[in-house]
C-alpha positions as CSV (number, residue, x, y, z in Angstrom):
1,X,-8.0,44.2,44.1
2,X,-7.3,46.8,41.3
3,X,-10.7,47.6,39.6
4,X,-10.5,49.7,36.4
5,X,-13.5,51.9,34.9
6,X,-12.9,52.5,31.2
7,X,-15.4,55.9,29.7
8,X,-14.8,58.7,27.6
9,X,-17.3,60.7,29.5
10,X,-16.1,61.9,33.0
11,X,-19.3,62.1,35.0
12,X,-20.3,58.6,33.6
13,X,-16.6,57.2,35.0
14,X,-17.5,59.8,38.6
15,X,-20.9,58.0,39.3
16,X,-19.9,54.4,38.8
17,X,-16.9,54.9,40.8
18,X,-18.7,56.2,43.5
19,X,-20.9,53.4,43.0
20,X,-19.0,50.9,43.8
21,X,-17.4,52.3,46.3
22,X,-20.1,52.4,48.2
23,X,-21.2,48.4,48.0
24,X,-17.0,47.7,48.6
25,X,-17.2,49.4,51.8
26,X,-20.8,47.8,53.1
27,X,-19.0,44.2,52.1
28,X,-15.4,45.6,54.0
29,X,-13.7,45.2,50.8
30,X,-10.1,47.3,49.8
31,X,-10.1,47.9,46.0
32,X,-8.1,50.4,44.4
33,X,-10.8,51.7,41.7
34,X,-8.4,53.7,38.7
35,X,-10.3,55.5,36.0
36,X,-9.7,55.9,32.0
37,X,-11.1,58.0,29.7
38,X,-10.0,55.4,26.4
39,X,-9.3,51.7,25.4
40,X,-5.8,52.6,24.9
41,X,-4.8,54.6,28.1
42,X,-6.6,51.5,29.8
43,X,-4.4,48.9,27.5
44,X,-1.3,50.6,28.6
45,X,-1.7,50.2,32.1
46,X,-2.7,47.2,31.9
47,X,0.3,45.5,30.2
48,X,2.5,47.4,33.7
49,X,-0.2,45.8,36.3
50,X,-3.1,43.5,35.4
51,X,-6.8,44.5,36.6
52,X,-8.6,42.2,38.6
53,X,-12.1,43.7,36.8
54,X,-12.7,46.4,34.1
55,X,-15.6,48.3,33.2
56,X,-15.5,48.8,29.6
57,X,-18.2,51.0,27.8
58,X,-18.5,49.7,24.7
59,X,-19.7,53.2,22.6
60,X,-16.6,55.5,23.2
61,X,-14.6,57.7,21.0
62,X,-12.3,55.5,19.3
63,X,-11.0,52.5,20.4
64,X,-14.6,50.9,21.6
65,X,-15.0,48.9,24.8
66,X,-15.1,45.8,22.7
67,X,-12.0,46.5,20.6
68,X,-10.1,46.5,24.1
69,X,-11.6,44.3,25.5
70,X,-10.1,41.9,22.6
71,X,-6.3,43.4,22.4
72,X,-6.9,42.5,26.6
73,X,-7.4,39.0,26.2
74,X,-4.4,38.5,24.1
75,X,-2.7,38.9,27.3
76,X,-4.6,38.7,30.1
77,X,-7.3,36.1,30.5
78,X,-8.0,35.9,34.1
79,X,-9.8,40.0,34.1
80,X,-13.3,40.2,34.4
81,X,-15.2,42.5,32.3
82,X,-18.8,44.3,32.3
83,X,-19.5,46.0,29.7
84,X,-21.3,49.5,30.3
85,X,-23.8,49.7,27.1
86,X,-27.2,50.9,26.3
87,X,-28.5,47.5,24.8
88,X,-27.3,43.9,25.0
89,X,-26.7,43.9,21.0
90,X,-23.1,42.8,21.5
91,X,-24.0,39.7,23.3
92,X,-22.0,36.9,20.9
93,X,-19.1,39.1,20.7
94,X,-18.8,39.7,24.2
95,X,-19.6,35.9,24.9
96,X,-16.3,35.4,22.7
97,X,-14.5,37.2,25.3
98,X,-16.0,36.0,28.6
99,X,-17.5,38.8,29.7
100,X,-19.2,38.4,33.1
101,X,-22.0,40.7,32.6
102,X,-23.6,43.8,30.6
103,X,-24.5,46.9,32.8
104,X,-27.3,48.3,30.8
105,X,-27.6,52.3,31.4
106,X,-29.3,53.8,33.1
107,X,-28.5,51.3,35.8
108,X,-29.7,51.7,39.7
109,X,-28.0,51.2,43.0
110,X,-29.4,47.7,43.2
111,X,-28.1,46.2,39.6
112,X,-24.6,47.7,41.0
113,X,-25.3,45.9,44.7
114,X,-26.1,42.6,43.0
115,X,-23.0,43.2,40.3
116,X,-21.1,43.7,43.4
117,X,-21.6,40.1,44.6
118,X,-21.6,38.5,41.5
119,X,-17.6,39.8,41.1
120,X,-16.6,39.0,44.3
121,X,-17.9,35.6,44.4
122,X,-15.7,35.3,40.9
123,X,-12.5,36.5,42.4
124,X,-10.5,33.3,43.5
125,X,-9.8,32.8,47.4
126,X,-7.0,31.1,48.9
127,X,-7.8,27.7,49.2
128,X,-8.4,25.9,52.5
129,X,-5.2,23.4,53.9
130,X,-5.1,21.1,56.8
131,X,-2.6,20.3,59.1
132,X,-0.7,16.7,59.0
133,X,1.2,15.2,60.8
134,X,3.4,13.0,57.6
135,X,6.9,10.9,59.1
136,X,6.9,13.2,62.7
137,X,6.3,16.3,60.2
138,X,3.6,19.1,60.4
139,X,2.9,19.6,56.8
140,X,0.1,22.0,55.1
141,X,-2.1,20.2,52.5
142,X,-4.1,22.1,50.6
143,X,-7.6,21.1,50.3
144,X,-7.2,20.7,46.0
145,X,-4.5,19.1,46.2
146,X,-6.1,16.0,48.3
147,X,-7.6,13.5,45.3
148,X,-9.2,11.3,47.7
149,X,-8.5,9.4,51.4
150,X,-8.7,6.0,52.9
151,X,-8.7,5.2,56.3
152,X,-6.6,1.1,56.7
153,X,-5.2,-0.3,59.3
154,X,-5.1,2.7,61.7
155,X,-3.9,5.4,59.0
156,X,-5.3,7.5,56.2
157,X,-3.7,7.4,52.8
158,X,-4.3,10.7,51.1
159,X,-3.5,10.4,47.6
160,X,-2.6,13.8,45.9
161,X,-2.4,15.7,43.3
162,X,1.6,14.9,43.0
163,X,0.9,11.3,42.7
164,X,2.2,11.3,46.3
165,X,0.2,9.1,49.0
166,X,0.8,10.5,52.7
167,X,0.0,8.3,55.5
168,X,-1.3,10.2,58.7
169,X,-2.7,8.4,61.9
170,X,-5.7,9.6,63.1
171,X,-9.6,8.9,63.5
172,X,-11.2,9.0,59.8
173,X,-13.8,11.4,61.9
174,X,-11.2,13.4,62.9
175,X,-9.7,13.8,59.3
176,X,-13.1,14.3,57.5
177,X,-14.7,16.8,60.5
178,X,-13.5,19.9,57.9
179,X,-13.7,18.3,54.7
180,X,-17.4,18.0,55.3
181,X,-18.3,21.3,55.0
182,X,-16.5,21.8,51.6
183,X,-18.8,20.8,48.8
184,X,-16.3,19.3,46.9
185,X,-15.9,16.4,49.4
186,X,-18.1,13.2,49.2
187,X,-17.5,10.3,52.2
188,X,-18.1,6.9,49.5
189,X,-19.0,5.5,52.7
190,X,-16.7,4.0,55.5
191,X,-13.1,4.8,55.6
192,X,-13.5,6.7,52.0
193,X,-13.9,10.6,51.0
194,X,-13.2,12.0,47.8
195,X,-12.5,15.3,45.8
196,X,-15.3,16.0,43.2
197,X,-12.7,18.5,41.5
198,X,-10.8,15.5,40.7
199,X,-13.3,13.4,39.6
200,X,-14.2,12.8,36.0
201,X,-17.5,10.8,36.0
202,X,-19.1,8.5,38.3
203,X,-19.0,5.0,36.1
204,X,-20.8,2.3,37.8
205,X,-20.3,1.7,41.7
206,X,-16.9,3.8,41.5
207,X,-15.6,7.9,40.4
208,X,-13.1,7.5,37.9
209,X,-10.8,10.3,39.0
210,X,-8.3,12.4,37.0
211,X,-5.4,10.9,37.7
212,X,-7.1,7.3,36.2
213,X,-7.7,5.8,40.2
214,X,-11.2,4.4,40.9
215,X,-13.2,5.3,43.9
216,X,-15.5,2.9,45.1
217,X,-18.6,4.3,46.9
218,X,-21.4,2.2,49.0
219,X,-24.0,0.9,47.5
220,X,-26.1,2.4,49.3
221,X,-24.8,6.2,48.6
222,X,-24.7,5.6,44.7
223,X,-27.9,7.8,44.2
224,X,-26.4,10.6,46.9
225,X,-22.8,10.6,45.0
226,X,-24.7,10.9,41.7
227,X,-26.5,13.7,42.8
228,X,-23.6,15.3,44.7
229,X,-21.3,15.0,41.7
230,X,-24.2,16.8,39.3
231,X,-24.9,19.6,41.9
232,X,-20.7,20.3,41.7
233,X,-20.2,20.0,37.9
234,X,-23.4,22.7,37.9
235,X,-21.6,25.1,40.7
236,X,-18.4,24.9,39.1
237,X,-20.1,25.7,35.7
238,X,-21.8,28.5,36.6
239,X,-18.1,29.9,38.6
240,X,-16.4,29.7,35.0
């Protein structure tokens, strides 16, 4: 994790860094933190290796924290930024650049602990896999890759995100013991799980899925997959 702090004023760059050193190392967390005393220096190291955060302040000498934050998203739109300011006056135009939050000086130890969470819980993991056994093959399958299973005549069909079914024999339980954990999973009910990530709306008694494929849940679990779908499309809202 490469974490860059962006401020013409040295002991303002010193204390943050310190800062955040500090909640890294409670959470166990390697990050190389690189300072930058302008928009530009910051710019140019950014084009040679991209940042997985910045902390831009946005009154500097010139180039601002704004202005580079914009010439950054030209090429890079994966970076999280905070902006380091003295008021929030900026809000539509950093809201047209995705910025993650405003650190308002002076800040304390706890608005950088709580910062500190809200950017790791933004930085994507790997994603889970399982392990199949596909035509006397061990195969890894990631978890967003699975669309959704059914369990027929013995075997699971797990359609995927290649518009490839497998077929694996094994207990639905079995198959569905780690997928239940995972809040994008929903069992329709017997012999039946699906991916919420894939799933576009829940019309009627079935999700209509991504890939145009209908799901058909249980009547009685309508009101649960309702409610499970609008608690994911909320999660995954508030991750974007």
């Amino acid at each position: 994790m490469r974490i860059a702090i962006v401020d013409d004023l040295a002991a303002e760059r010193t204390l943050l860094k310190g800062r955040l050193e500090w909640q890294l190392q409670r959470r166990n967390v390697q990050a190389d933190i690189l300072e930058y005393e302008s928009g530009e220096i910051f710019l140019e190291a950014a084009r040679k290796a991209p940042f997985t955060a910045a902390f831009l302040d946005i009154y500097m000498d010139g180039m601002t924290g704004m202005e580079a934050a914009k010439k950054l998203r030209k090429t890079d739109t994966d970076c999280l930024l905070v902006f380091i300011t003295t008021s929030t006056d900026h809000a539509l135009e950093g809201f047209q650049v995705r910025a993650l939050h405003y650190l308002v000086k002076p800040f304390t130890e706890a608005d950088i602990d709580a910062l500190t969470d809200e950017l790791l819980a933004r930085i994507p993991q790997p994603d889970k896999y399982m392990e199949l056994k596909v035509e006397g093959s061990e195969i890894h399958l990631r978890y967003q890759d699975i669309v959704y299973a059914e369990h027929f005549a013995h075997l699971i069909y797990v359609h995927t995100t290649v518009q490839k079914t497998l077929a694996t024999r094994q207990p639905f339980k079995t198959f569905i013991a780690p997928l239940k954990d995972d809040t994008r999973f929903f069992v329709c009910g017997r012999g039946v799980i699906v991916n919420l990530e894939h799933a576009k709306e829940l019309e009627g008694a079935a999700f209509r899925m991504a890939d145009g494929s209908r799901v058909f849940v249980s009547q009685d679990l309508l009101k649960s997959a309702r409610q499970a779908l609008m608690e994911f499309l909320l999660q995954r809202g508030r991750m974007v």
